[in-house]
MARDORO-467435 format. One record per residue (C-alpha): residue in one letter; residue number from 0; y, z, x. Coordinates in nm, 3 decimals, padded with zeros to 5 digits. Each point is the difference from the previous one (the first is absolute). Last residue first. Layout:
! residues N
[node 'A', NUM, [Y, Z, X]];
...
This chain:
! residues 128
[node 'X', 127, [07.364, 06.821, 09.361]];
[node 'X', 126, [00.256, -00.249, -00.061]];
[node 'X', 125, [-00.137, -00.204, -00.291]];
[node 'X', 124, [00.144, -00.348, 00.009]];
[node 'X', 123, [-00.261, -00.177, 00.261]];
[node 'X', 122, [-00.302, 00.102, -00.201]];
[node 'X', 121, [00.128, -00.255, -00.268]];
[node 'X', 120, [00.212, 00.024, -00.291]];
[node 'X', 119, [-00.005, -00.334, -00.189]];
[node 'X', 118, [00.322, -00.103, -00.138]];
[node 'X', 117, [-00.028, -00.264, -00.301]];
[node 'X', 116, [00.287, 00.233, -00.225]];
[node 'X', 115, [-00.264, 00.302, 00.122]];
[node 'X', 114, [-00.371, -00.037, 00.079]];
[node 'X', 113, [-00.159, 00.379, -00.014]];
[node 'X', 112, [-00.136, 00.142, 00.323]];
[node 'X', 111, [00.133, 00.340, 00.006]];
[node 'X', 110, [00.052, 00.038, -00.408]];
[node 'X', 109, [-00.353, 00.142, -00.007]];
[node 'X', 108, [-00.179, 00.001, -00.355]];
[node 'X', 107, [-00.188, 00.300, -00.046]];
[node 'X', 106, [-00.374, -00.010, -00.034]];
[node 'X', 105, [-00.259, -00.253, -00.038]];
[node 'X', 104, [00.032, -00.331, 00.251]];
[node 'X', 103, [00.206, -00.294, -00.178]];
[node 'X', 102, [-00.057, -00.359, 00.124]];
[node 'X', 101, [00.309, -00.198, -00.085]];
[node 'X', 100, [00.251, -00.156, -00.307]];
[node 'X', 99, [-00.197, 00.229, -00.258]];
[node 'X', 98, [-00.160, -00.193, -00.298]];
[node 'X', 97, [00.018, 00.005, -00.338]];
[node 'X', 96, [-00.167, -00.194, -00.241]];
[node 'X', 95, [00.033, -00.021, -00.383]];
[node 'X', 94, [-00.277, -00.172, -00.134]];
[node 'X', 93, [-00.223, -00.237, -00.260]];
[node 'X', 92, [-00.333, -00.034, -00.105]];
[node 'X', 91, [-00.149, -00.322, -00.132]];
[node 'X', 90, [-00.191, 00.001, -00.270]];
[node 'X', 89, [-00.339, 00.051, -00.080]];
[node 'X', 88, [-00.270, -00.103, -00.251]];
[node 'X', 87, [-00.075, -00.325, 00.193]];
[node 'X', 86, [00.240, -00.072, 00.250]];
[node 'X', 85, [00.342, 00.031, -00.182]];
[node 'X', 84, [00.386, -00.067, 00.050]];
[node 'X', 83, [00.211, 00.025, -00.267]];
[node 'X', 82, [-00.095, 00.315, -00.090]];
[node 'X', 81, [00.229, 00.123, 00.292]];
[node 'X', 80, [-00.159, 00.363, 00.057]];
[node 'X', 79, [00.187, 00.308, 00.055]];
[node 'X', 78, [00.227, 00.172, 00.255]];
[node 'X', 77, [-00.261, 00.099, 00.281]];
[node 'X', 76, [00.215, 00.220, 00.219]];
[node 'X', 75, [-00.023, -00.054, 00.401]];
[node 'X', 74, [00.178, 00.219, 00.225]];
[node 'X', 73, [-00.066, -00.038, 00.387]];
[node 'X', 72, [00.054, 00.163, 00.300]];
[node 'X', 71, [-00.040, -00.219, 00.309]];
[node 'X', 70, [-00.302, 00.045, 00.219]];
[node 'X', 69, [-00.119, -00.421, -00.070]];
[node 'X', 68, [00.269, -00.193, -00.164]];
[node 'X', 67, [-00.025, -00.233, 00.299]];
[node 'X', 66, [-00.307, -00.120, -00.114]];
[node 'X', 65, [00.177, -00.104, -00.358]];
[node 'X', 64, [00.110, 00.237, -00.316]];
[node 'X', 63, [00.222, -00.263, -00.265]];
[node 'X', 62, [-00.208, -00.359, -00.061]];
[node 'X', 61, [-00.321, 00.205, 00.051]];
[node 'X', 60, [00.073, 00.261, -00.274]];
[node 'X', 59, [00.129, -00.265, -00.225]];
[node 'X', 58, [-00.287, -00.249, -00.019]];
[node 'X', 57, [-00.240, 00.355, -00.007]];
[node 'X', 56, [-00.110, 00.212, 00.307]];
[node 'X', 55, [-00.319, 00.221, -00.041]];
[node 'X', 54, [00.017, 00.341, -00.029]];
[node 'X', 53, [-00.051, 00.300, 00.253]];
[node 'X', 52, [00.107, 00.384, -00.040]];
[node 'X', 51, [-00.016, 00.253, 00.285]];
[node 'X', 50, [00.005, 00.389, -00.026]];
[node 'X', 49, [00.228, 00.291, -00.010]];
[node 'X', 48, [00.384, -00.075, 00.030]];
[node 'X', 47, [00.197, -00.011, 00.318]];
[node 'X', 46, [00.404, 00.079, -00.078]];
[node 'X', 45, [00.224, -00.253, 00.182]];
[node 'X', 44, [00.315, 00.149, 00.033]];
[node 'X', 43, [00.398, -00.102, 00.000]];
[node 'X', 42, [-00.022, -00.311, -00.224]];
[node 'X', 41, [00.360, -00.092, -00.028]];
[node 'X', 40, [00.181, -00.038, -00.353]];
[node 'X', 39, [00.205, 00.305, 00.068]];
[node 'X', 38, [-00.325, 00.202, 00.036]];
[node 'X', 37, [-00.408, -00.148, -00.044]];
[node 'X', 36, [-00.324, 00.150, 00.035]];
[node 'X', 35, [-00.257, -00.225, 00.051]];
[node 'X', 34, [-00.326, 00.051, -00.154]];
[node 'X', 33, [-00.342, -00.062, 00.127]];
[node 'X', 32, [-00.372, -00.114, -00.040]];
[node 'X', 31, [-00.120, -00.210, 00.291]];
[node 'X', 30, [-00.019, -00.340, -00.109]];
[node 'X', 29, [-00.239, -00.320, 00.020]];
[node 'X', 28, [00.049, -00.350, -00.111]];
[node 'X', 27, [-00.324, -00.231, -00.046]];
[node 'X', 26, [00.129, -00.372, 00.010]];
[node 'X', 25, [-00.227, -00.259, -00.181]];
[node 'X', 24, [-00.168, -00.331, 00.149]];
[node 'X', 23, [-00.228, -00.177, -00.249]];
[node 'X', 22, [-00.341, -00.051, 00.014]];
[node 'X', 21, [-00.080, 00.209, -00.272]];
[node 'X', 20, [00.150, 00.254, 00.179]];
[node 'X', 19, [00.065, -00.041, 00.415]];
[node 'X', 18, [00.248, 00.316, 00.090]];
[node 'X', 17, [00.322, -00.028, 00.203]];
[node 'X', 16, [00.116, 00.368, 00.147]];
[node 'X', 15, [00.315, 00.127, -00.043]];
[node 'X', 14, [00.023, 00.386, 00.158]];
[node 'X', 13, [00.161, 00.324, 00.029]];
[node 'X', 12, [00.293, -00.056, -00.244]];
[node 'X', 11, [00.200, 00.357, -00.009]];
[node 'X', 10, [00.069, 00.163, -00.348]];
[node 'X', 9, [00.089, -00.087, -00.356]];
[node 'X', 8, [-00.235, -00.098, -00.298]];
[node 'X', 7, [00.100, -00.088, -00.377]];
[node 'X', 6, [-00.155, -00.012, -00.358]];
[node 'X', 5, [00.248, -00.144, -00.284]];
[node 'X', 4, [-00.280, -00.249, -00.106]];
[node 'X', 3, [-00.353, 00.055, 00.149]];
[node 'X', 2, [-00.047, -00.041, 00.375]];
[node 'X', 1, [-00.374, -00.131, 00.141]];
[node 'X', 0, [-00.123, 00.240, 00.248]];
């Protein structure tokens, strides 16, 4: 897919793969449609979409969603174009990116296992 101005994608990053085009190495992104559902400024759900979307990575893509992005939730907006900058007849897209601070499963958020003030809960703290 190739964004147009003011058109936006959420859900889960499945995969980056690198691509060879025009002998040049590129970054395919793809993402399983979803939405997240958010209360008190916390996400509490993860709501699954229908379908998959890939695009290729642009200068600001790359420099923002790395490997390690991989099975967060993501919400990229494509905010316009800076004319500034051209190749040819086109000009170079710009975002708004956001990304969750961890993998995110769909469903409800559990609190059990959330990182606190730096304090990890481990297997050790539940009593049952």
């Amino acid at each position: 897919m190739r964004f147009a101005d003011g058109e936006s994608i959420s859900g889960k990053i499945i995969a980056l793969d690198s691509l060879l085009i025009k002998g040049k190495r590129v970054s395919k992104y793809t993402v399983e449609l979803g939405k997240a559902v958010w209360e008190g400024g916390k996400i509490i759900e993860f709501q699954k979409g229908a379908g998959r979307v890939s695009f290729l990575g642009t200068v600001k893509i790359d420099e923002v969603i790395t490997e390690e992005d991989v099975k967060r939730y993501a919400e990229i907006i494509c905010t316009g174009e800076d004319k500034s900058v051209s190749r040819g007849d086109r000009f170079m897209q710009l975002f708004d990116i956001a990304l969750s601070t961890g993998p995110i499963s769909w469903g409800v958020v559990s609190d059990k296992a959330r990182v606190v003030d730096g304090t990890e809960i481990t297997d050790e703290d539940i009593p049952f």
